[in-house]
C-alpha positions as CSV (number, residue, x, y, z in Angstrom):
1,X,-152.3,75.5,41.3
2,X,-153.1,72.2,42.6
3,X,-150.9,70.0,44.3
4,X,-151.2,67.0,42.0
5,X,-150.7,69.3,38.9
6,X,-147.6,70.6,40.4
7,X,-145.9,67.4,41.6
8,X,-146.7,66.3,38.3
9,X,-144.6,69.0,36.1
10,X,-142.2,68.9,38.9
11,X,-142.0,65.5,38.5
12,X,-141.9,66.0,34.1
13,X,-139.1,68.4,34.9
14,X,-136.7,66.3,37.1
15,X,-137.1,63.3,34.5
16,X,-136.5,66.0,31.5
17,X,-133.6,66.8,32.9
18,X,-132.2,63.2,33.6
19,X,-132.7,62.2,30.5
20,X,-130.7,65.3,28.7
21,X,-127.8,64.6,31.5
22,X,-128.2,60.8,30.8
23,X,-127.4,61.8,27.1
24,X,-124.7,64.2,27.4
25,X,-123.1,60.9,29.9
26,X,-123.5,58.7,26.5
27,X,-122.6,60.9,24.5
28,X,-119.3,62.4,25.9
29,X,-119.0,60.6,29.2
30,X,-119.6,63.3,31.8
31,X,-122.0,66.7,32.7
32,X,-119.5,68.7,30.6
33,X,-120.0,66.6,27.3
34,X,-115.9,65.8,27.9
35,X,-115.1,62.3,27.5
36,X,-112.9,60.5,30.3
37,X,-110.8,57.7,30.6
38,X,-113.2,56.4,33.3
39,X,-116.7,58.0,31.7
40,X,-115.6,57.7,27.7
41,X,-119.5,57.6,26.9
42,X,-121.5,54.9,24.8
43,X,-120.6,56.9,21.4
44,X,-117.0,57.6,19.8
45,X,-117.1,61.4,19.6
46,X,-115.4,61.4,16.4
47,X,-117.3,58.9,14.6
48,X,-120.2,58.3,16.3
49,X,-120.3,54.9,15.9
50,X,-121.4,53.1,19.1
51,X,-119.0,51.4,21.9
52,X,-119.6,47.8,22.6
53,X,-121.8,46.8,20.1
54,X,-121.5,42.9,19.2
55,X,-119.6,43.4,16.3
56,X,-117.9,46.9,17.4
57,X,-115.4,48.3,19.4
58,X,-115.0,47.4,22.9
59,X,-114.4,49.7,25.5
60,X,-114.1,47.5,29.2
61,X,-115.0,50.0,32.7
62,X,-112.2,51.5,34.2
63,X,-112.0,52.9,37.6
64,X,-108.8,53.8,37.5
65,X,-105.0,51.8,38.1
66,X,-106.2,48.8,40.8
67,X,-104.4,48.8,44.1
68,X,-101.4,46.4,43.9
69,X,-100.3,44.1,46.7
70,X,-97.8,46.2,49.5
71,X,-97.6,49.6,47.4
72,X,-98.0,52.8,48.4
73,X,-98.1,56.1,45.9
74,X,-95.6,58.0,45.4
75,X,-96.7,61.6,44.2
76,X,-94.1,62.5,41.3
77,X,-92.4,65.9,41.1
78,X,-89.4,68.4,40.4
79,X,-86.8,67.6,42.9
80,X,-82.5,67.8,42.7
81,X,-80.8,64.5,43.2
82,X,-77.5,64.0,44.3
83,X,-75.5,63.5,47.9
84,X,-74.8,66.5,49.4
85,X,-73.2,64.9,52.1
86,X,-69.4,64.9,52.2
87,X,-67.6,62.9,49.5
88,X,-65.7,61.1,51.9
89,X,-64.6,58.8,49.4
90,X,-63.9,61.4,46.6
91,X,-65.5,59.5,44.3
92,X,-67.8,62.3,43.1
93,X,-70.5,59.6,40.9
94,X,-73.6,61.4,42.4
95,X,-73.2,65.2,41.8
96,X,-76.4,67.5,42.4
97,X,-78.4,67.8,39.7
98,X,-82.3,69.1,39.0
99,X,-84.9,66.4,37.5
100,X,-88.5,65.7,37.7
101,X,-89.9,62.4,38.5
102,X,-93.0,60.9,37.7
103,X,-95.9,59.4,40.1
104,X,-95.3,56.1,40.8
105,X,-95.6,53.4,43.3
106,X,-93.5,51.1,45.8
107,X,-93.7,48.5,47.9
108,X,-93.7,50.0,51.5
109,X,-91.8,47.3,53.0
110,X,-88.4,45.4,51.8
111,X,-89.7,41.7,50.1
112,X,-89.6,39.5,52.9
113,X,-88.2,36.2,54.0
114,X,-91.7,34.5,53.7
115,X,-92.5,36.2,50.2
116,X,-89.3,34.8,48.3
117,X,-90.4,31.1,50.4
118,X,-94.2,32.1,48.6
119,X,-92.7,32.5,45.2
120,X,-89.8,29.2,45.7
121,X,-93.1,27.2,46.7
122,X,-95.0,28.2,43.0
123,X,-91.6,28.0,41.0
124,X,-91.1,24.8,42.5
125,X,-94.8,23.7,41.3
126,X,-94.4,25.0,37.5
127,X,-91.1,25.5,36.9
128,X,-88.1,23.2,35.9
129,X,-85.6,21.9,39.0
130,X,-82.9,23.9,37.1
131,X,-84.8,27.0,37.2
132,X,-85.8,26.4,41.0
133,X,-82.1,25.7,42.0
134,X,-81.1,29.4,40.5
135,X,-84.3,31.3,42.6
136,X,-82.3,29.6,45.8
137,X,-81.3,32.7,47.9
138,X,-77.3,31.8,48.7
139,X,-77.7,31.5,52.5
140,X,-74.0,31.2,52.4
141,X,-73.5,35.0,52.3
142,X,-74.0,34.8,56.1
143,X,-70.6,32.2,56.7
144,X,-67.3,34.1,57.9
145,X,-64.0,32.4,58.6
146,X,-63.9,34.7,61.8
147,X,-67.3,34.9,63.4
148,X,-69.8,32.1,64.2
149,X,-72.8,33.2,62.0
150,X,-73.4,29.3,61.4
151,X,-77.2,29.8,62.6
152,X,-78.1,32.4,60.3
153,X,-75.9,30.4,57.1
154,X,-78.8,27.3,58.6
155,X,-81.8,29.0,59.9
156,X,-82.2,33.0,58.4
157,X,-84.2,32.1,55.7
158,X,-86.9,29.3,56.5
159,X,-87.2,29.9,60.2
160,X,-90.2,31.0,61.0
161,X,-89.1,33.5,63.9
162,X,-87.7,35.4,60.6
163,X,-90.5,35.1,58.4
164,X,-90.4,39.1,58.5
165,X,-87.2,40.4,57.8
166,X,-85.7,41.0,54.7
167,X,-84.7,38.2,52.3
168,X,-80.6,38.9,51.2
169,X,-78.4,36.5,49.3
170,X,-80.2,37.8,46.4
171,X,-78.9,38.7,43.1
172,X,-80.1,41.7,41.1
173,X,-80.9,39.1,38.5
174,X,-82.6,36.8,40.8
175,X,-84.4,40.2,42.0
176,X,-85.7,41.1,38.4
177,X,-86.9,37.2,37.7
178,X,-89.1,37.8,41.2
179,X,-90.2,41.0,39.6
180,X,-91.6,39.2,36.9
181,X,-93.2,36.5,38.6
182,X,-94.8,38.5,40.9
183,X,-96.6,40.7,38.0
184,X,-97.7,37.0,36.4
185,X,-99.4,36.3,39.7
186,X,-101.0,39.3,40.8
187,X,-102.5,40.1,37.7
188,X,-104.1,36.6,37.4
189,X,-105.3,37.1,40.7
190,X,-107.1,40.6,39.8
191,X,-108.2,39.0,36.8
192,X,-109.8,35.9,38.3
193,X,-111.7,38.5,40.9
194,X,-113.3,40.2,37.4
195,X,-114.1,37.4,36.1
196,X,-112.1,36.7,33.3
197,X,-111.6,33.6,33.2
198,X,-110.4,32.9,29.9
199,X,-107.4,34.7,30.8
200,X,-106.3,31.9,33.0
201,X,-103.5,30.6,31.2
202,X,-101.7,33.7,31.5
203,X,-100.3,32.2,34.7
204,X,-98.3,29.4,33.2
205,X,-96.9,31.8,30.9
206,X,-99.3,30.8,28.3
207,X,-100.1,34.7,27.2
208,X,-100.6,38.1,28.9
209,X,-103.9,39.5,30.2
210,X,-104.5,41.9,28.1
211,X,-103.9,45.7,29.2
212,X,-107.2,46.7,27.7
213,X,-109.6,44.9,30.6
214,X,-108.8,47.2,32.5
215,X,-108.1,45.2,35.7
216,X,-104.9,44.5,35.4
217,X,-101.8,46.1,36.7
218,X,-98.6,47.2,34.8
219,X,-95.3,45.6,35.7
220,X,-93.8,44.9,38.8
221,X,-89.8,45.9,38.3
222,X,-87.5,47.0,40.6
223,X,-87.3,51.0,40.9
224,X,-84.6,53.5,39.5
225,X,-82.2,54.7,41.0
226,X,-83.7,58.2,40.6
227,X,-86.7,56.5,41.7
228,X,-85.3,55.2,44.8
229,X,-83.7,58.2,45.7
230,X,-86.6,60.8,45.0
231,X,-89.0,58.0,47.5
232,X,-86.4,58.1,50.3
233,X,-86.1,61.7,50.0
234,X,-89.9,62.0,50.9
235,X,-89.9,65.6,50.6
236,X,-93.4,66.2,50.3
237,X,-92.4,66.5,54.1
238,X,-91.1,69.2,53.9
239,X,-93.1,71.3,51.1
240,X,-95.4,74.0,52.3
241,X,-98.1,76.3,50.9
242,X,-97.5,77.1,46.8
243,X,-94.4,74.9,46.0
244,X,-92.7,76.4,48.6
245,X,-89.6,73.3,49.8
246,X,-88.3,74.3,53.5
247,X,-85.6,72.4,53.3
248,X,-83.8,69.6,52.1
249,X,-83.1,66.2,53.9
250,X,-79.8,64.4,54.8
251,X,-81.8,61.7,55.6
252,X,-85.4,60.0,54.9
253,X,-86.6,62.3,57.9
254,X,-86.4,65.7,59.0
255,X,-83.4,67.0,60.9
256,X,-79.5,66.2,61.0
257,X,-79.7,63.9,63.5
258,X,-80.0,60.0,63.5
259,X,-82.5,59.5,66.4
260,X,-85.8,60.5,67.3
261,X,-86.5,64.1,69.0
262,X,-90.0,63.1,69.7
263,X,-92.1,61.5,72.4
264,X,-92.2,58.2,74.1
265,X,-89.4,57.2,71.4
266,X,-87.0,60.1,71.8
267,X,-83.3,59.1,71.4
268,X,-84.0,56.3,69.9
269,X,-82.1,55.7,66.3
270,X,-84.5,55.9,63.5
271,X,-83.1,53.4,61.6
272,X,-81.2,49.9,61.5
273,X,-77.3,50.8,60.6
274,X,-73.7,49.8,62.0
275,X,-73.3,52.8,65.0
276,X,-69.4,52.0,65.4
277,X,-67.1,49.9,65.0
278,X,-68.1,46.8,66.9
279,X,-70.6,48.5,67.9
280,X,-74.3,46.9,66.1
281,X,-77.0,47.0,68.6
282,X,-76.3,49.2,71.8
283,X,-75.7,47.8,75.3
284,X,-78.0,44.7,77.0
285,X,-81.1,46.0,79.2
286,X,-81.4,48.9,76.4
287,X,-80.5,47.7,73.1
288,X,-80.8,50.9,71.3
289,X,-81.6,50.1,67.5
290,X,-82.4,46.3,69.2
291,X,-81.0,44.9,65.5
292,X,-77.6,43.0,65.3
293,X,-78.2,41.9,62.0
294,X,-81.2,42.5,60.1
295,X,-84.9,43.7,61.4
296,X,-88.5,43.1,61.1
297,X,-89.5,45.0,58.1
298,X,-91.8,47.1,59.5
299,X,-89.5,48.2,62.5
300,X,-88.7,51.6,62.6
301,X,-90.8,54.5,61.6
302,X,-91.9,55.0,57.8
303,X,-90.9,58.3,56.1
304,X,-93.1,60.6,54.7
305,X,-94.2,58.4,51.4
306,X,-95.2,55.4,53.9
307,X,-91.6,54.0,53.4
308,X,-90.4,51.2,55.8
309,X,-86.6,51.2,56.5
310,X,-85.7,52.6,53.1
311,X,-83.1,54.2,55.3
312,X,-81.6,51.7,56.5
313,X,-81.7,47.2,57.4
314,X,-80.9,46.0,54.1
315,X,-79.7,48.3,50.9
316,X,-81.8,47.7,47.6
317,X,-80.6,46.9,44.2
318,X,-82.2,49.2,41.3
319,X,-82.8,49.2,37.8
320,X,-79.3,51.2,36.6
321,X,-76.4,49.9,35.2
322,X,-73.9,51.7,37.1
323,X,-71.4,54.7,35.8
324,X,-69.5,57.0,37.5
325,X,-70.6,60.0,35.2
326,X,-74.7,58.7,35.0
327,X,-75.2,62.2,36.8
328,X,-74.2,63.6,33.3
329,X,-75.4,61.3,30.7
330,X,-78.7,60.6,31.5
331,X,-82.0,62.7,31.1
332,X,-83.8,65.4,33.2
333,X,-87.2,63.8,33.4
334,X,-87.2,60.3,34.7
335,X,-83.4,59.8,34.3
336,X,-82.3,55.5,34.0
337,X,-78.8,54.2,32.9
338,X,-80.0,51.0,31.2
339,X,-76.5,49.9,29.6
340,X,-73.7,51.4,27.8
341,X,-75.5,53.9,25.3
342,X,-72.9,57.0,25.1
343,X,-70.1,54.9,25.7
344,X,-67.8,54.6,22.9
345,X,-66.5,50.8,22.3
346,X,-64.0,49.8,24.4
347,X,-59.9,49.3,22.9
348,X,-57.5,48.8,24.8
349,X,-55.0,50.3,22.1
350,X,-57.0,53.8,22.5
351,X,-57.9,53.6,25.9
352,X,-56.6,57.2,26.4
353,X,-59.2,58.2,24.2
354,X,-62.9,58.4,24.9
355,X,-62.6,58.6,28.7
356,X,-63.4,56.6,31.4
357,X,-65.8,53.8,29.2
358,X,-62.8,52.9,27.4
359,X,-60.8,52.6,30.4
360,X,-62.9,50.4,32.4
361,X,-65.3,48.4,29.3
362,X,-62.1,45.9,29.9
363,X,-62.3,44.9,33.6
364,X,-60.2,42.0,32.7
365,X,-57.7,44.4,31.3
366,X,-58.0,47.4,33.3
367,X,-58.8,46.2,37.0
368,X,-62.0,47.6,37.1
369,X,-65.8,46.9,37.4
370,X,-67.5,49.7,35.4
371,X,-69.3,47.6,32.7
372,X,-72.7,46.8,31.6
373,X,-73.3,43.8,34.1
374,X,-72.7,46.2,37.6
375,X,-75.6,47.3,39.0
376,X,-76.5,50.2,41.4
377,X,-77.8,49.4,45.0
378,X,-78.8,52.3,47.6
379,X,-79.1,52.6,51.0
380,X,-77.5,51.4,54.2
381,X,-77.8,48.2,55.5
382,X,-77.2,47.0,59.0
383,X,-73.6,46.4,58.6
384,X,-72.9,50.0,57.1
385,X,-71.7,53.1,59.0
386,X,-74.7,56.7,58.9
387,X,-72.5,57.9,55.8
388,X,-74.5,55.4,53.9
389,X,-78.2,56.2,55.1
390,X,-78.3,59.6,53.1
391,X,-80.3,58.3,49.8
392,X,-78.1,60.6,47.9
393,X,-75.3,57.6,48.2
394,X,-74.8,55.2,45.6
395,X,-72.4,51.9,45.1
396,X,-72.4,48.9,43.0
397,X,-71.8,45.4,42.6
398,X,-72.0,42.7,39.8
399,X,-75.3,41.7,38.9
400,X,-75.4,38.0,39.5
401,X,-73.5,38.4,43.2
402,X,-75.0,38.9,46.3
403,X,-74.6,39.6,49.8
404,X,-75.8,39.9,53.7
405,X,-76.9,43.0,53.3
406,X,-78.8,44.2,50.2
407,X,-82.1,43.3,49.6
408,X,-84.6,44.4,47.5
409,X,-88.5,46.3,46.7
410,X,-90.9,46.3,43.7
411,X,-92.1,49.4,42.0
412,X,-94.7,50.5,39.2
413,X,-95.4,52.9,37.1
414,X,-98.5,55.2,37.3
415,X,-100.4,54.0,34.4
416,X,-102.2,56.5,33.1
417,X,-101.3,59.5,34.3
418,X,-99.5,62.2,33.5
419,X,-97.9,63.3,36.6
């Protein structure tokens, strides 16, 4: 046959072919004639009525959940939560217990000194001088009748040479106002990149961009404590072959010990906590964890997940409300304790009945703080003793206090998924 003949049935064959892929694409968005989120097609497969006609239904591209600012992913999964660790405090609020978490994501790094100075700058721009005055971190948390911590009460939080370390004096509620802000400004930024401009408003507050572009990002919100614990866990670490788990960890690394076996780095501590009493740094000329206070956010090595310090330099406030029996009440698959649902109402007249809620719903009564406004925070901080850098530890404080050592990071859901 001669060459031109066959190049040209080639040729007929290879376009055939496009075209009959090209309409099984339209048609049901992929090779398989199954519809995706991110191929759905040009035609609704069950009524075959075009997408994106002028007058029809619009279906924006979609690669996929953007990237946010800071996080990394955090691969969901069965895992058992809980401190194994000794109770030394008898408390017993955090007994083991088997749940699954979904995939989500978290900032890889404590928020910083210079991110809350970012977001004072914009609140101070658009926002009333009342509401600037409550987003001030209270430097005071530094100031002790007994030790001269005057230049960290005057310089902690706007000095440049601490631009990097984690931002404390923060309330939970302060905490979830940044949350909220920050999702305001990323998503205007994502959506100024695609081109929507008409969704500019949505910065002042003047309406959200709506989900359906596309290019936006679910909220920013501080994690669960399930959440929290699961990430600092990192035990993808540790899993092998077909599900197979070696071990479990009594910290956010491998091992029982609280300094690096490895390399150039070996016995050095793996993470920023209180060694003894007194004792916050190490000896001059080899300042072992080289923090007194506080460290740069990025100092010590990242567990498995990509996680900065989530064992240690500040603790973090989460989401839950906090209950001794949460372990309990809450679900299997992506447990929370959002407020007092399962407590009865509190009486002081039958406080003997309906256990601990009715007890301690009365804090004025009773002399305690187990009510709907005490929040959970995890994690050591640079002022606590190793008992606390085991993620399976949990305490609490009222929501609108704060402190010298707990901070905070952002998480967000995996949109889209179902894992």
């Amino acid at each position: 046959m001669n060459k031109i003949v066959r190049l040209t049935i080639g040729t007929t064959f290879i376009l055939s072919t496009a075209l009959v892929l090209n309409s099984c694409f339209l048609i049901g968005g992929g090779g398989s004639g199954q519809p995706t989120s991110a191929n759905p097609g040009g035609i609704s497969t069950t009524t075959g009525l075009a997408y994106n006609e002028d007058d029809g239904f619009q279906v924006n591209e979609f690669g996929g959940q953007p990237d946010g600012p800071n996080l990394v992913f955090i691969e969901g999964g069965r895992t058992v939560l809980g401190s194994f660790e000794e109770d030394i405090f008898k408390k017993r609020d955090n007994i083991e217990r088997t749940v699954t978490v979904a995939s989500f994501y978290m900032d890889e790094t404590e928020v910083a000194n210079i991110n809350w100075l970012e977001y004072l700058f914009y609140v101070k721009l658009d926002s009333s001088k009342e509401f600037y005055d409550t987003a001030l971190p209270d430097t005071t948390v530094w100031a002790k009748d007994l030790a001269f911590n005057d230049p960290y009460v005057d310089h902690y939080l706007r000095y440049p040479g601490f631009r990097y370390f984690p931002v404390v004096g923060i309330s939970w509620l302060q905490a979830t106002d940044y949350c909220q802000w920050r999702t305001a400004v990323v998503n205007y930024k994502l959506a100024q990149d695609a081109g929507l401009e008409e969704f500019d408003a949505a910065e002042s507050g003047g309406g959200r961009i709506p989900l359906e572009t596309g290019v936006v990002l679910p909220d920013y919100r501080l994690p669960t404590e399930a959440e929290w614990e699961y990430a600092a866990q990192a035990l993808i670490g540790t899993t092998y072959l077909d599900e197979v788990q070696l071990h479990k960890r009594l910290y956010p690394w491998d091992g029982h010990s609280l300094r690096n076996p490895y390399g150039k780095q070996m016995g050095y501590f793996l993470a920023n906590f209180r060694r003894g009493r007194g004792d916050y740094a190490g000896i001059a000329g080899k300042l072992n964890d080289g923090a007194m206070i506080t460290s740069y956010v990025y100092e010590y090595p990242p567990n498995d997940f990509g996680l900065y310090n989530i064992g240690g330099n500040v603790s973090e406030w989460v989401q839950d409300v906090y209950r001794p029996l949460s372990f309990q009440d809450m679900e299997d698959l992506n447990p929370i304790r959002r407020d007092g649902f399962l407590d009865q109402a509190a009486d002081k007249d039958n406080a003997a009945e309906g256990g601990y809620d009715n007890i301690f719903m009365h804090p004025q009564s009773f002399n305690s703080l187990i009510t709907d406004d005490i929040r959970v925070y995890k994690g050591a901080s640079w002022n606590d003793m190793a008992y606390w850098v085991s993620p399976g530890t949990r305490r609490f404080l009222e929501q609108d206090s704060s402190t010298a050592t707990i901070g905070f990071r952002c998480a967000m859901i995996r949109a889209g998924s179902n894992y």
